[in-house]
VMD Tcl script that builds the backbone (N, CA, C; Angstrom):
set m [mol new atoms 255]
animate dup $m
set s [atomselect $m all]
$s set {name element resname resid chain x y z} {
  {N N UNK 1 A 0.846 -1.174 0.000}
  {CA C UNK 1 A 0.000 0.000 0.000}
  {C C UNK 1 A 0.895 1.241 0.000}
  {N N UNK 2 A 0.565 2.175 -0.787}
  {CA C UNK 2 A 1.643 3.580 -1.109}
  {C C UNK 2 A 0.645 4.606 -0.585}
  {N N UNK 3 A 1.170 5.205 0.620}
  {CA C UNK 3 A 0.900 6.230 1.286}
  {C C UNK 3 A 1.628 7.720 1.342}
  {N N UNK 4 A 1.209 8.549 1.198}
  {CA C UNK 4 A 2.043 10.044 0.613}
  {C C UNK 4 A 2.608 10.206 2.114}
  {N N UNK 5 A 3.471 11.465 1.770}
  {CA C UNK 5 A 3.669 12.339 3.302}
  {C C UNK 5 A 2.439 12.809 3.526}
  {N N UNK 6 A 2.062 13.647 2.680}
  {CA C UNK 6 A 0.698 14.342 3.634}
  {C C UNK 6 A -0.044 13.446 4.385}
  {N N UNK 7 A 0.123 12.066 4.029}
  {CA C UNK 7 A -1.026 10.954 5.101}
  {C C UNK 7 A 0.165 11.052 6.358}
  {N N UNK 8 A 0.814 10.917 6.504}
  {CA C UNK 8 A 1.727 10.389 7.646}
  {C C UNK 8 A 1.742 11.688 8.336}
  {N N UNK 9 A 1.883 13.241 8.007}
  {CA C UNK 9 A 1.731 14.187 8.767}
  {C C UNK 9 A 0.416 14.489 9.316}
  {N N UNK 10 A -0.782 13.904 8.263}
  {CA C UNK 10 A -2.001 14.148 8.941}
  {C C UNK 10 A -2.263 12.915 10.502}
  {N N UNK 11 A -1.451 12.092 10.093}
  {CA C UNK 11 A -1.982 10.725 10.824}
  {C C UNK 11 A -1.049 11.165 12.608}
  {N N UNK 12 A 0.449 12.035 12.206}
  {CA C UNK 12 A 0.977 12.177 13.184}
  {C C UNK 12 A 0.621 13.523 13.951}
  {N N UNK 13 A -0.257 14.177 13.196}
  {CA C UNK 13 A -0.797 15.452 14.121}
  {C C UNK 13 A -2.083 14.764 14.942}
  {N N UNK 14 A -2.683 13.824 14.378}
  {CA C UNK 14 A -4.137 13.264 15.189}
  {C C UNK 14 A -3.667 12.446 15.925}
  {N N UNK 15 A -2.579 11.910 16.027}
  {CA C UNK 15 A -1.978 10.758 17.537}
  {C C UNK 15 A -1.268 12.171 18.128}
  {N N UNK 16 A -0.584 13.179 17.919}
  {CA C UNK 16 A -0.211 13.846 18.761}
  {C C UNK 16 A -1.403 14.677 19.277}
  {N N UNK 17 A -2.167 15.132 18.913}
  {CA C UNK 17 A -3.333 16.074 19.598}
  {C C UNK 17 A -3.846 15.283 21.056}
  {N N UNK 18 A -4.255 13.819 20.335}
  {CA C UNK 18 A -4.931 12.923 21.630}
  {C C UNK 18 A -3.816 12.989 23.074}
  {N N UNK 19 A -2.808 13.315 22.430}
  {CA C UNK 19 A -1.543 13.020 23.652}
  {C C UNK 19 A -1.723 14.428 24.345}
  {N N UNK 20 A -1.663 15.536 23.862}
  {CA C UNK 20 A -1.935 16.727 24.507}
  {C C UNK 20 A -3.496 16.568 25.136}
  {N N UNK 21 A -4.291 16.459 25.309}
  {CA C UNK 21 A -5.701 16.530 25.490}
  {C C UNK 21 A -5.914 16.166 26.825}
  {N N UNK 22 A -5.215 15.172 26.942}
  {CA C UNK 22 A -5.153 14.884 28.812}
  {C C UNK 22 A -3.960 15.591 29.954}
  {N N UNK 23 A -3.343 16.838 29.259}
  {CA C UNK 23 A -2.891 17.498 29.858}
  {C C UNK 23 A -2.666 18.955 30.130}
  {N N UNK 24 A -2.427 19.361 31.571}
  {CA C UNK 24 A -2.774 20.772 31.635}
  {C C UNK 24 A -1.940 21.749 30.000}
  {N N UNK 25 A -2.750 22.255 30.158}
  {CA C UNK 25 A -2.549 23.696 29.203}
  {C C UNK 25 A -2.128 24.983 29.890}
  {N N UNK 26 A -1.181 25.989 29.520}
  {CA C UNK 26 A -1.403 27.236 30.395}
  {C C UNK 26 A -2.773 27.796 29.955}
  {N N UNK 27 A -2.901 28.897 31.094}
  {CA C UNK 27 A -4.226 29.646 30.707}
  {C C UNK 27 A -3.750 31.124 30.032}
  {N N UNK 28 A -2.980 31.343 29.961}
  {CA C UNK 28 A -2.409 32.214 29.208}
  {C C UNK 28 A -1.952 32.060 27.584}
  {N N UNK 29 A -1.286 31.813 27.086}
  {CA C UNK 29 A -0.884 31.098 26.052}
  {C C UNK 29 A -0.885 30.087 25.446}
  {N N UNK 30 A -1.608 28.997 26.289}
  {CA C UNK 30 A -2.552 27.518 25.870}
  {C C UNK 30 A -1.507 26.505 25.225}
  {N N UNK 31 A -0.183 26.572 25.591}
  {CA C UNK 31 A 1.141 25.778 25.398}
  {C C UNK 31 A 1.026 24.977 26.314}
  {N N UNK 32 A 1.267 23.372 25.934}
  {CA C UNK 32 A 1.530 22.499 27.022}
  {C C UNK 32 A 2.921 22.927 28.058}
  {N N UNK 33 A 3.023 22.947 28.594}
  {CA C UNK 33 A 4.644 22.845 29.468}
  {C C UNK 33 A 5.557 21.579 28.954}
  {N N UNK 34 A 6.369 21.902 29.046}
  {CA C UNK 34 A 7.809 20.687 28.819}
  {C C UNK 34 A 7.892 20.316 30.560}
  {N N UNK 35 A 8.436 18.600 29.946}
  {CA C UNK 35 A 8.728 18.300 31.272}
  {C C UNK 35 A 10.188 18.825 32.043}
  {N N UNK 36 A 9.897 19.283 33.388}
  {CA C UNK 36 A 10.896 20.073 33.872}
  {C C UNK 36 A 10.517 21.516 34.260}
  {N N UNK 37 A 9.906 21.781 33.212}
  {CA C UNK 37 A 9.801 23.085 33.692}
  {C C UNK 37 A 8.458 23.507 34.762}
  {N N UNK 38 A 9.151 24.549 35.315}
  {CA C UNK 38 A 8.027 25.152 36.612}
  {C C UNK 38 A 6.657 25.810 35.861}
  {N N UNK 39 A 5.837 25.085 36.598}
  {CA C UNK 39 A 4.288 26.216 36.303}
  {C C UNK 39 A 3.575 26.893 37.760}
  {N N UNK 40 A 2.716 27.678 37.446}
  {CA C UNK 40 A 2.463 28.170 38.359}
  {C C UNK 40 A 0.703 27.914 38.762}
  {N N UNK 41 A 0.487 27.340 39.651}
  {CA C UNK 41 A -0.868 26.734 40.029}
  {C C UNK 41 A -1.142 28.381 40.772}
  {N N UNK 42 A -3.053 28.274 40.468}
  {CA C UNK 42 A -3.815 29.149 40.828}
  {C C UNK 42 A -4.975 28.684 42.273}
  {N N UNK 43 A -5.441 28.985 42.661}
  {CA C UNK 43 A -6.444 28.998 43.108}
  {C C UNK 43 A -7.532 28.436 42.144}
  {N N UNK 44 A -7.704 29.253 41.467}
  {CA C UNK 44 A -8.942 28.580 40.735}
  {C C UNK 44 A -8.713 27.260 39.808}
  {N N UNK 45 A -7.045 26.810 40.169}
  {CA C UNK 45 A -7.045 25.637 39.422}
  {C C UNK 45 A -6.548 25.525 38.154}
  {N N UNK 46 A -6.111 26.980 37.522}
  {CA C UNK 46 A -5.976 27.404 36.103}
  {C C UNK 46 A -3.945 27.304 36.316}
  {N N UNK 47 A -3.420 27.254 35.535}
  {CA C UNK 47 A -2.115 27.354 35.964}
  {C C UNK 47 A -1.526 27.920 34.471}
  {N N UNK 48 A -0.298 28.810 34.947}
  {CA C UNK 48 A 0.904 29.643 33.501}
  {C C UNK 48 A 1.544 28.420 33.953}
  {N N UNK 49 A 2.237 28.650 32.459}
  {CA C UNK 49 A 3.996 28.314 32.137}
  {C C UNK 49 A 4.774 29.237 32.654}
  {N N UNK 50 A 5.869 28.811 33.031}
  {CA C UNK 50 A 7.474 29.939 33.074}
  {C C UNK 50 A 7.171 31.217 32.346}
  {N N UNK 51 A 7.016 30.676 31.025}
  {CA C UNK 51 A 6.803 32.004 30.784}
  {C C UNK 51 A 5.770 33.268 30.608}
  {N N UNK 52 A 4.638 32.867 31.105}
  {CA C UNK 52 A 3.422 33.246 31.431}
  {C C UNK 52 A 3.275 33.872 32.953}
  {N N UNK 53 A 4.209 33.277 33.704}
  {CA C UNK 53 A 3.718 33.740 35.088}
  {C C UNK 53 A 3.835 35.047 35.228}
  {N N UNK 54 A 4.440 35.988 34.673}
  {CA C UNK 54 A 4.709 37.487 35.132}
  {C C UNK 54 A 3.125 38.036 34.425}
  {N N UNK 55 A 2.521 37.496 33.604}
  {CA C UNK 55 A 1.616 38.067 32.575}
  {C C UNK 55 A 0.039 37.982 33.423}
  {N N UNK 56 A 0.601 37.128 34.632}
  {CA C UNK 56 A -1.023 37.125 35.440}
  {C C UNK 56 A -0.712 37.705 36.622}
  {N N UNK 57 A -1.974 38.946 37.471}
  {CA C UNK 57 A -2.066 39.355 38.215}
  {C C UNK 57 A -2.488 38.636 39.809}
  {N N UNK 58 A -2.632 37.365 39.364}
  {CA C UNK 58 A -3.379 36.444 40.510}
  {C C UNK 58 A -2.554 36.240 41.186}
  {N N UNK 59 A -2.866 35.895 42.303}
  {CA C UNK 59 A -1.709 35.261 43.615}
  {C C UNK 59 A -1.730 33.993 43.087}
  {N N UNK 60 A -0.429 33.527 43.321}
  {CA C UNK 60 A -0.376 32.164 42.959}
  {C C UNK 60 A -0.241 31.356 44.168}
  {N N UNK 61 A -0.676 30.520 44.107}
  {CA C UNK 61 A -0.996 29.086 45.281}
  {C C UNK 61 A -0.167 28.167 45.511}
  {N N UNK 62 A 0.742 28.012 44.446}
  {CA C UNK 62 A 1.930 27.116 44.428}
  {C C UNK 62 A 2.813 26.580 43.054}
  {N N UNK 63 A 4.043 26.495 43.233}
  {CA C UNK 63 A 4.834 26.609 41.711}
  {C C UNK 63 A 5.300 25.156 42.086}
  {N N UNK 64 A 5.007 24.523 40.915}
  {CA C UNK 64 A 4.853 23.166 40.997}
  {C C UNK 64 A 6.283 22.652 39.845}
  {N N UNK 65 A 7.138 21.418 39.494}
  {CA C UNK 65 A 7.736 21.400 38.409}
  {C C UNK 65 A 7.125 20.325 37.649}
  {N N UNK 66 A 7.031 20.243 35.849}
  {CA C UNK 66 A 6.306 19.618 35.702}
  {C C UNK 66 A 6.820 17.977 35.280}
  {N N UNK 67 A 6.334 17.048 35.969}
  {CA C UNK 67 A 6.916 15.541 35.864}
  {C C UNK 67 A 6.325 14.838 34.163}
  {N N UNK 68 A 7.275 14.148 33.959}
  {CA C UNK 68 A 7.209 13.082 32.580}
  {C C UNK 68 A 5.867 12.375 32.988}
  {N N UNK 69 A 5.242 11.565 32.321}
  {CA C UNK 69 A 3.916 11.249 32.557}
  {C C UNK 69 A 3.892 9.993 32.994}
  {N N UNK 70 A 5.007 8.909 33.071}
  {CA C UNK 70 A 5.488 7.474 34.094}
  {C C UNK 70 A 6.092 8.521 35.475}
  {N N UNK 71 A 6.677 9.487 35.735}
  {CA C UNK 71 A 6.985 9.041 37.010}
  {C C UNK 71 A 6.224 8.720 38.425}
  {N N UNK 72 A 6.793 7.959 39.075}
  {CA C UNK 72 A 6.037 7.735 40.026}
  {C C UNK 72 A 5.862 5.866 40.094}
  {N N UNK 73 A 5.662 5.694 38.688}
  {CA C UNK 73 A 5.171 4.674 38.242}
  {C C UNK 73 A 6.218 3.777 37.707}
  {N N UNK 74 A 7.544 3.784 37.916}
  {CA C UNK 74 A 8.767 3.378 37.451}
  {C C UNK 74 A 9.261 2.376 38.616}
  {N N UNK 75 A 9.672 1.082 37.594}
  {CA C UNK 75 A 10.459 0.400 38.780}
  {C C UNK 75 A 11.582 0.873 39.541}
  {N N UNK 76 A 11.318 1.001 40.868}
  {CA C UNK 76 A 12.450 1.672 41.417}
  {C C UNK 76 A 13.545 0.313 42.528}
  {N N UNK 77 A 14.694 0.442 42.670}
  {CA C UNK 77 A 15.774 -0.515 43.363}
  {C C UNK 77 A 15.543 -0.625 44.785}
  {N N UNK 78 A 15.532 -1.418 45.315}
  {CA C UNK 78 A 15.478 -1.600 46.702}
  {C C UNK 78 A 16.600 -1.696 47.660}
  {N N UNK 79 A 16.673 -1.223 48.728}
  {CA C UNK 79 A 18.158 -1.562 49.510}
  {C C UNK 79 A 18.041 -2.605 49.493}
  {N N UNK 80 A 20.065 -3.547 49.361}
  {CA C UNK 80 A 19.782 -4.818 49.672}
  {C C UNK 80 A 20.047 -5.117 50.830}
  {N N UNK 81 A 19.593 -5.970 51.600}
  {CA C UNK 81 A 19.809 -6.051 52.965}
  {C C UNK 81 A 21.350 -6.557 53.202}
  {N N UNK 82 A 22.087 -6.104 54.206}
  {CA C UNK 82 A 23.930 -6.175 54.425}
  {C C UNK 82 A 23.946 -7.601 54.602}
  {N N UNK 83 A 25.199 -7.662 53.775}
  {CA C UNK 83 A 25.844 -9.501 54.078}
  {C C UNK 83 A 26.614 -9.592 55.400}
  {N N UNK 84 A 26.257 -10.469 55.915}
  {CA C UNK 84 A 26.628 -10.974 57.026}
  {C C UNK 84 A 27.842 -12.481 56.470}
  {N N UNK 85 A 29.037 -11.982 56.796}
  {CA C UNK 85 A 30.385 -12.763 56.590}
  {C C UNK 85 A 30.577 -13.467 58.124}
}
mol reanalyze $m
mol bondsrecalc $m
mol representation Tube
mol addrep $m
């Protein structure tokens, strides 16, 4: 089957949209955040990017950094318990 580019750019903007959709947006500029970088949570729940935060007058509630979407959820190593010789 012979498929153009334009299919493969249309096909990779509609798997990337679904990937944005379950995550915050700023309310300012409506850019997802990169992971790493600081956002700034509101009160009402609405949150900037880095570079948005000077652009809102609201008190902010807490500056959060933003995590990859496994962490938390990663196998992590356990101490091993000391050998006894």
């Amino acid at each position: 089957m012979y498929r153009t580019i334009n299919d493969l750019g249309r096909r990779l903007r509609r798997g990337g949209g679904r990937l944005a959709d379950d995550r915050d947006a700023c309310s300012v500029c409506h850019r997802t955040p990169l992971v790493g970088e600081r956002v700034a949570r509101y009160a009402n729940g609405s949150l900037a990017c880095a570079l948005c935060m000077n652009a809102r007058s609201d008190v902010v509630e807490r500056v959060e950094l933003v995590h990859h979407s496994e962490w938390g959820h990663a196998v992590k190593p356990l101490a091993r318990p000391p050998v006894v010789a």
